[in-house]
N, C-alpha and C positions, 0 to 999 in steps of 0.2 A: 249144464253146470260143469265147471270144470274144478272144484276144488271141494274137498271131504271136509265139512267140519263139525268137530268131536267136542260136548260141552262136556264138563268135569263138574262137581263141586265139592269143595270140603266136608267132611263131617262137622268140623270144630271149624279152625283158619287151617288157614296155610300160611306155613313160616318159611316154606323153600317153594323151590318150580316143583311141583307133581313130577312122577318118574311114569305117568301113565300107564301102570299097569291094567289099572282096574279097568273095566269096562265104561264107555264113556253114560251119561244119563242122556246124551242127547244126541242122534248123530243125523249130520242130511247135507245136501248137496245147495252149494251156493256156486253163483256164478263170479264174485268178485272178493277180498279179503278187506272188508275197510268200515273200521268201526270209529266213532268221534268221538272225545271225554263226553261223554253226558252229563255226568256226576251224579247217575242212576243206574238203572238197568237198560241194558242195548235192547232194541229189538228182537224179541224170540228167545230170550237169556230170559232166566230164573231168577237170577241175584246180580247184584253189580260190586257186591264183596268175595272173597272168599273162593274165587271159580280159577277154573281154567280153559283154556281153548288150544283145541291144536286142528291144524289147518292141512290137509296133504295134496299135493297134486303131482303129475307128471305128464312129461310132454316130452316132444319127440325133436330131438334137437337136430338140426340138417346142415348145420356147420359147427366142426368143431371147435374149442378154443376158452377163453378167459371172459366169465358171464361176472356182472358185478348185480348183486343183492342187498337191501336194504332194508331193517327191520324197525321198526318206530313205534314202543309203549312208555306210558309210564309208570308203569306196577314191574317191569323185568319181564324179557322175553328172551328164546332164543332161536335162532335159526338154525337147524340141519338140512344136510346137503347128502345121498348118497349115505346116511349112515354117520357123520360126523359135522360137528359143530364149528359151527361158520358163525359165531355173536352176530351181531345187529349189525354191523355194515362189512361185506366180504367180498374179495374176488376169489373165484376157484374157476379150476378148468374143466370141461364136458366134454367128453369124446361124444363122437356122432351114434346116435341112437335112445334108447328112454330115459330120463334122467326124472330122478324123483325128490322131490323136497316137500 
């Protein structure tokens, strides 16, 4: 599995994105990042309202240069790169060695 990911859920809703502090209620190793509307609950999820997910990986980049990313919900999501916010569709540059998103 190459990718962490961390399930959240609201106490109440949620009115913003979570700042994830808290500890996640659900955390494990998945091999791919790709969920379909259902108009339920996704597979291995608790609720299909009121959650959140956050997904982490890194990899070892062997050329360096301008990578383009793409991010696709429709509840709001956001993509970080390295520590800052890249929105849902971004180029940024990678120097050679671990890059974490």
């Amino acid at each position: 599995p190459c990718f962490v990911e961390e399930q959240f859920y609201a106490p109440s809703r949620y009115n913003s994105m979570p700042n994830f502090a808290a500890a996640p209620s659900k955390k494990k190793n998945v091999n791919r990042v790709y969920y379909k509307n259902t108009g339920g609950v996704w597979p291995s999820w608790s609720r299909g309202d009121d959650f959140a997910g956050r997904w982490t990986t890194k990899w070892r980049v062997d050329k360096g240069g301008k990578y383009r990313f793409r991010l696709g919900s429709d509840d709001g999501s956001q993509l970080l790169g390295e520590d800052h916010r890249l929105g849902q569709s971004a180029s940024t540059s990678l120097k050679i060695g671990r890059a974490h998103v």
